[in-house]
N, C-alpha and C positions, 0 to 999 in steps of 0.2 A: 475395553469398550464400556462397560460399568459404570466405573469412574468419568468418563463423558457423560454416559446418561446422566448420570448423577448431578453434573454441573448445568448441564442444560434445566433440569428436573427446578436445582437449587435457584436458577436466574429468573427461569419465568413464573417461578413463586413469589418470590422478592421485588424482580420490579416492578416501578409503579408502571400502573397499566398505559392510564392518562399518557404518561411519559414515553413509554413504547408508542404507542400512537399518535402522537405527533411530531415525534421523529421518524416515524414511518414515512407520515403525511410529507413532512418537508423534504424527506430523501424524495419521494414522486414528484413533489413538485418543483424541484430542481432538477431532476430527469427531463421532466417535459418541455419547461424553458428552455435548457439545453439544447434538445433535441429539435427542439423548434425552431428556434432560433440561431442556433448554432454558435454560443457562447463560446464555448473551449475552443474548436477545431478554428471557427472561423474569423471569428476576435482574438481574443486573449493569445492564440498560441502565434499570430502574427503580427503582434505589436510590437514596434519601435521607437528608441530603443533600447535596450534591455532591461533597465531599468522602469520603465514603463510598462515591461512584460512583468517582468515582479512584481507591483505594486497591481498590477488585472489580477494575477494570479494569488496576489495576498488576499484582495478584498473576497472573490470566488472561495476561498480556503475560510476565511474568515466567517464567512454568515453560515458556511456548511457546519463550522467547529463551535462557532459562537452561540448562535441562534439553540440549539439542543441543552447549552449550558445556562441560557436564560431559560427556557421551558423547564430547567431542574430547579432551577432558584424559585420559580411563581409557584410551582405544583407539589415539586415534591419535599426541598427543603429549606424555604427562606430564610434560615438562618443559617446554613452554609456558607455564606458569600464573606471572603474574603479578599484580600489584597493580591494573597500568593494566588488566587483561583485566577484573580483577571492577569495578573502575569503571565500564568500559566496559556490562558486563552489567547490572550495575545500574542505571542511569540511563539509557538508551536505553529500557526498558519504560516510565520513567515519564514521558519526555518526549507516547510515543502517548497513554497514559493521561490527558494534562494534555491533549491535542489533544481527546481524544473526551468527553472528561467536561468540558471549557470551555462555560462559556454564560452566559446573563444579558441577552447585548446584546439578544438578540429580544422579550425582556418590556420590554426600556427603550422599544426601537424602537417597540412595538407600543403603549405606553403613549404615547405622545410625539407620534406621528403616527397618529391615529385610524382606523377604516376598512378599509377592503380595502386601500390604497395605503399603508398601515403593516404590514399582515402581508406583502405581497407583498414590500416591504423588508427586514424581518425574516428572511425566506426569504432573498432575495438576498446578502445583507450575510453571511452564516453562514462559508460557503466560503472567503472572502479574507479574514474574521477568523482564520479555525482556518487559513489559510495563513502568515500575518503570526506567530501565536505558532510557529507550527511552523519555522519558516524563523530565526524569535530568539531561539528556545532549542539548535537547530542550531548560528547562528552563535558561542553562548556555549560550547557545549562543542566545538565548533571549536576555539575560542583554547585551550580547555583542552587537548586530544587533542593535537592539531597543535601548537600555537606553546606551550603551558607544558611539554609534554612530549612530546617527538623522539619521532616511532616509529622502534621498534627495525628495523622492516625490510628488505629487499631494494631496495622504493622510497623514496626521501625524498622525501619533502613537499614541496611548493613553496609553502605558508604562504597561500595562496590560498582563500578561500572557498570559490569559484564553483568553478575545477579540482579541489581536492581532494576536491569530492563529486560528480565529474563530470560538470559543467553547463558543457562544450566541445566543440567543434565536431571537435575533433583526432579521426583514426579514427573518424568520422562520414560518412556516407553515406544517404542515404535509402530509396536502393532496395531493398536487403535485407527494411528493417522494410515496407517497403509491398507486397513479395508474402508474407511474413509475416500483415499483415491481411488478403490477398485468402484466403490457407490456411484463414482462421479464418470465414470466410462462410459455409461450411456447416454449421458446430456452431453459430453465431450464428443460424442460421435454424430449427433444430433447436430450440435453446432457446426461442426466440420462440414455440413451438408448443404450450410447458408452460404450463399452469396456473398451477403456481409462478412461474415467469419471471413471467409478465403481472399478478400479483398484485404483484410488486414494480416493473416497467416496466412503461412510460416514467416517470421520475420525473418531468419534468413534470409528470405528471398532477395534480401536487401544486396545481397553477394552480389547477384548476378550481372555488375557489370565487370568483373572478375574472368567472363567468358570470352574467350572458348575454349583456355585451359583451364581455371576453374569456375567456381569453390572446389580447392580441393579437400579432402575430409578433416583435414587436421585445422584446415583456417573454417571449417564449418563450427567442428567440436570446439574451436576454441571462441569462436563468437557466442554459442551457444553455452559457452562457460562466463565469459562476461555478461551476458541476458542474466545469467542465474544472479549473479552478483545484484544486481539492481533489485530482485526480492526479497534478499538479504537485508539491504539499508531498508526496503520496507516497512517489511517484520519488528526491527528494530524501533522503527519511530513508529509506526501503527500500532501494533502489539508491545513492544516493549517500554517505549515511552509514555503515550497515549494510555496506554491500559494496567500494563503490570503496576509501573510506577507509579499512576494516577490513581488506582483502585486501591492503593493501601491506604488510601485518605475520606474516598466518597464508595469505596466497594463499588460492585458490580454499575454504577450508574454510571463509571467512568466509558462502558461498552458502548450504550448508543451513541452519544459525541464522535465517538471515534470513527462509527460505524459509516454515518453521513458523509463525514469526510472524508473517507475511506471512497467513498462510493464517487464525491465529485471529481477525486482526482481518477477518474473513469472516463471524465465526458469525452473524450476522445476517443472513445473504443466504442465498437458495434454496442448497439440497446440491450441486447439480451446479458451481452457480457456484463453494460454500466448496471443493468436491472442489479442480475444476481452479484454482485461486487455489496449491495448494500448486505444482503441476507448473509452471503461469504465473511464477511465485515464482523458482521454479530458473533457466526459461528467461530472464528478464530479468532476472537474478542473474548468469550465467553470461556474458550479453551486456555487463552492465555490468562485468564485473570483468576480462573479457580486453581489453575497448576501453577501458576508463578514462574512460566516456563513457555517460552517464544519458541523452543526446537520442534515442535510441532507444528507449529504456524509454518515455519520454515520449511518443513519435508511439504507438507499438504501444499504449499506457494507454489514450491519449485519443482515438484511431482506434477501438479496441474497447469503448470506454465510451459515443462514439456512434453505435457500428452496433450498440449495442444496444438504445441508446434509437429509431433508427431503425426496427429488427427490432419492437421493441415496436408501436412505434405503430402501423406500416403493420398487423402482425398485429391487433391491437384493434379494427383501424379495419373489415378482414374479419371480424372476430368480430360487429360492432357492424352489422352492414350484410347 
């Protein structure tokens, strides 16, 4: 726990202030817009088609990723600006964008094996699809970043997949991130208690046309293993890509960029959750770039993604009783 203090202690020394705040400012004010208006939920995520959705959901990714990386070129270091940067900026939005707007396989599925035990696949199969493109469009602009063009930075590369979006064990520990989770039990209980929250949790809940013989526990556990999967590709492209790999070039300033967009791809989720999503952003931004190491991001992810589906359930089940 130390060693976190100690990075948190190292970031808000270092960053420029300016900088912090007005990537604060612009994560709020794209909350609100959202919120307002209803961008994600009620545009973007029902545009036709598909490709149309892509391109709503690049531009959205774009000004979230983009805009923070202009505020670092005016404020903090105008002479940063290279060629690899706007590559970089560029094509990182469209990679989430090709994540979130991918589909097709569930109408094959669902066509092909008839039934409840064809949607129920459909369902399942989603997650470790959109992990599989997300993980091989990674590893292609890997080769590209990393091995077709050296970064200029402080760290070299070790040409390495897996290390260089840090998916290692090295400066890993687990006890940190597990009273980390135990921190987060009472805002998790809190939110279990919103209306909001429980309209969107438990996602399982999604089974329930499965009834009146199920979900039974094994197609729950295992939905609930595929959920997990989708914070995995996360981690990796937020923390790993975004941060590990970008910060051996610009250091710590690679955190906020990330954090913003971190935060838009939220608009979909209740306010409290998109709020804290920006600060959550930071925090495992900040963790990932002083340790060189996402397996933390990763427990904290997937520890908080099922104590809330826990938080849910149990709440529902007193609501329901």
């Amino acid at each position: 726990m130390q060693a976190i203090l100690y990075y948190f202690q190292e970031f808000f020394q270092g960053i420029s202030k300016p900088f912090l705040v007005a990537c604060t400012l612009l994560a709020a004010v794209l909350v609100v817009v959202n919120f307002r208006w209803g961008i994600e939920p009620k545009w973007l995520a029902n545009l036709q088609p598909r490709a149309l959705r892509f391109f709503g959901f690049y531009i959205l990714y774009l000004i979230a990723f983009g805009l923070p990386w202009l505020f670092y070129l005016l404020w903090v270091k105008p002479a940063a600006y290279s060629h690899w940067l706007l590559a970089f900026v560029l094509l990182a939005p469209a990679v989430f964008a090709l994540k979130v707007s991918a589909g097709g396989w569930g109408d094959w599925i669902r066509h092909t094996i008839s039934g409840k035990g064809g949607r129920y696949l459909a369902i399942i199969a989603d997650w470790p699809l959109r992990l599989v493109i997300t993980v091989g469009l990674l590893f292609v602009l890997h080769r590209l970043f990393a091995g077709g063009w050296p970064l200029p930075g402080v760290n070299a590369h070790s040409g390495r997949f897996t290390t260089d979006l840090g998916f290692t064990t090295e400066h890993f520990t687990p006890v940190p991130y597990l009273l980390l989770l135990a921190a987060m039990v009472p805002l998790v209980a809190f939110a279990a208690s919103q209306p909001a929250f429980l309209h969107t949790y438990p996602k399982v809940k999604i089974l329930a046309f499965l009834a009146p013989e199920g979900p039974r526990r094994w197609q729950q556990l295992l939905y609930e293993m595929a959920y997990g999967l989708d914070f995995l590709g996360i981690e990796l492209f937020f923390r790993g890509f975004l941060v590990v790999l970008l910060c051996r070039w610009v250091g710590p300033a690679a955190i906020l960029p990330m954090a913003v967009f971190y935060c838009s791809v939220h608009f979909g989720k209740p306010l409290l959750e998109c709020i804290s999503s920006y600060f959550g952003g930071i925090i495992l931004g900040v963790i990932a770039c002083y340790s060189q190491s996402i397996l933390g991001g990763i427990l904290v992810h997937l520890g908080l993604a099922w104590m809330m589906e826990a938080a849910a359930f149990i709440s529902s089940y007193f609501y329901t009783n």
